[in-house]
C-alpha positions as CSV (number, residue, x, y, z in Angstrom):
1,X,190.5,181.0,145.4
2,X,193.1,178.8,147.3
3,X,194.7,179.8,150.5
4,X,197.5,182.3,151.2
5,X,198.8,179.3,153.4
6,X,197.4,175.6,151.7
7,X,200.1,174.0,154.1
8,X,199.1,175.2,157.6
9,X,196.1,174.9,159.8
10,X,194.5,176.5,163.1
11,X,192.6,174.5,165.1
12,X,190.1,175.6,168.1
13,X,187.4,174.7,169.7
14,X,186.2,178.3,170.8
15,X,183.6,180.7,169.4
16,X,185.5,183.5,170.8
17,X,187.0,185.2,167.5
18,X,190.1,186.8,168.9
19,X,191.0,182.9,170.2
20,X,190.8,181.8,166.5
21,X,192.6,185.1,165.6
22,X,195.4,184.2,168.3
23,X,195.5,180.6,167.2
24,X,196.1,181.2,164.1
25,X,198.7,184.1,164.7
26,X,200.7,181.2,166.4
27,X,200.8,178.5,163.9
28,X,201.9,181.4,161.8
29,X,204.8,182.4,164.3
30,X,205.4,178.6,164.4
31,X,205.7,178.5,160.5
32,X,208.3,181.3,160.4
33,X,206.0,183.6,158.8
34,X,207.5,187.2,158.2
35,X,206.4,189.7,161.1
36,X,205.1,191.9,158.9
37,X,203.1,189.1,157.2
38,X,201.5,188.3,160.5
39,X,200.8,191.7,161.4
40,X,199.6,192.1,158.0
41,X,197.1,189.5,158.9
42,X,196.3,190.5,162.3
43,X,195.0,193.8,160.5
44,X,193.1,192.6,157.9
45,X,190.9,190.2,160.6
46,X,190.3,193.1,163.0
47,X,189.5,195.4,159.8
48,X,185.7,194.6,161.1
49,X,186.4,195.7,164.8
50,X,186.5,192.1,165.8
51,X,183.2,191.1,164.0
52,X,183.4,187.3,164.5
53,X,182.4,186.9,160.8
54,X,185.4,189.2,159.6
55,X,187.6,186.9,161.4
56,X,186.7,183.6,160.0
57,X,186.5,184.6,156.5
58,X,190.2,186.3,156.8
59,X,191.3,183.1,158.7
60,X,189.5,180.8,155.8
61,X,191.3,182.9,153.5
62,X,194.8,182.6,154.6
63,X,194.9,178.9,156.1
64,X,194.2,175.3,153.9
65,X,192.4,173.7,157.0
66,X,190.7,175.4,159.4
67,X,188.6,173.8,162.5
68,X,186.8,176.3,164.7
69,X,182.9,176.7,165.3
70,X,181.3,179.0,163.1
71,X,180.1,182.7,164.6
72,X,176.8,182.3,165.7
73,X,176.3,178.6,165.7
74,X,176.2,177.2,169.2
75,X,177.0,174.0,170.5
76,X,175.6,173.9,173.5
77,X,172.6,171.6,174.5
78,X,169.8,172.6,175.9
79,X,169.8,174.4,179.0
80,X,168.5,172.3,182.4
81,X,167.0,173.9,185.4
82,X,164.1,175.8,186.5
83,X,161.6,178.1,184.5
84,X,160.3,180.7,186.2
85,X,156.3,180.8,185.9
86,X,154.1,183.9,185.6
């Protein structure tokens, strides 16, 4: 299945869903996307209440390139500093 949008991509570097859901509201704004298409899209990613999962699939859906981190896959190294002993 190809994208609703094979020209445009969203780009971000957070795991926060509704960051990816904003980003990608703006490239569509900035691509002169009908309102109603873009509210049409805002719905369909928070049909899962925000689930981070929801999100990414609808964004994968609708956009040709798409860099964001996946939901649940961190980043982060490990942590440094002190472990408390028993």
């Amino acid at each position: 299945m190809s994208a609703r949008y094979p020209h445009l991509g969203v780009s971000t570097r957070s795991h926060d869903p509704l960051a990816l859901l904003a980003a990608a509201r703006e490239a569509l704004r900035l691509a002169r996307v009908e309102p109603g298409e873009v509210r049409r899209f805002s719905a369909e990613c928070m049909s899962g209440g925000g689930d981070p999962l929801t999100v990414r699939r609808v964004v994968d859906r609708w956009f040709g390139h798409v860099t964001a981190p996946h939901p649940g896959m961190s980043t982060a190294g490990p942590r440094h500093g002190r472990v408390a002993s028993h």
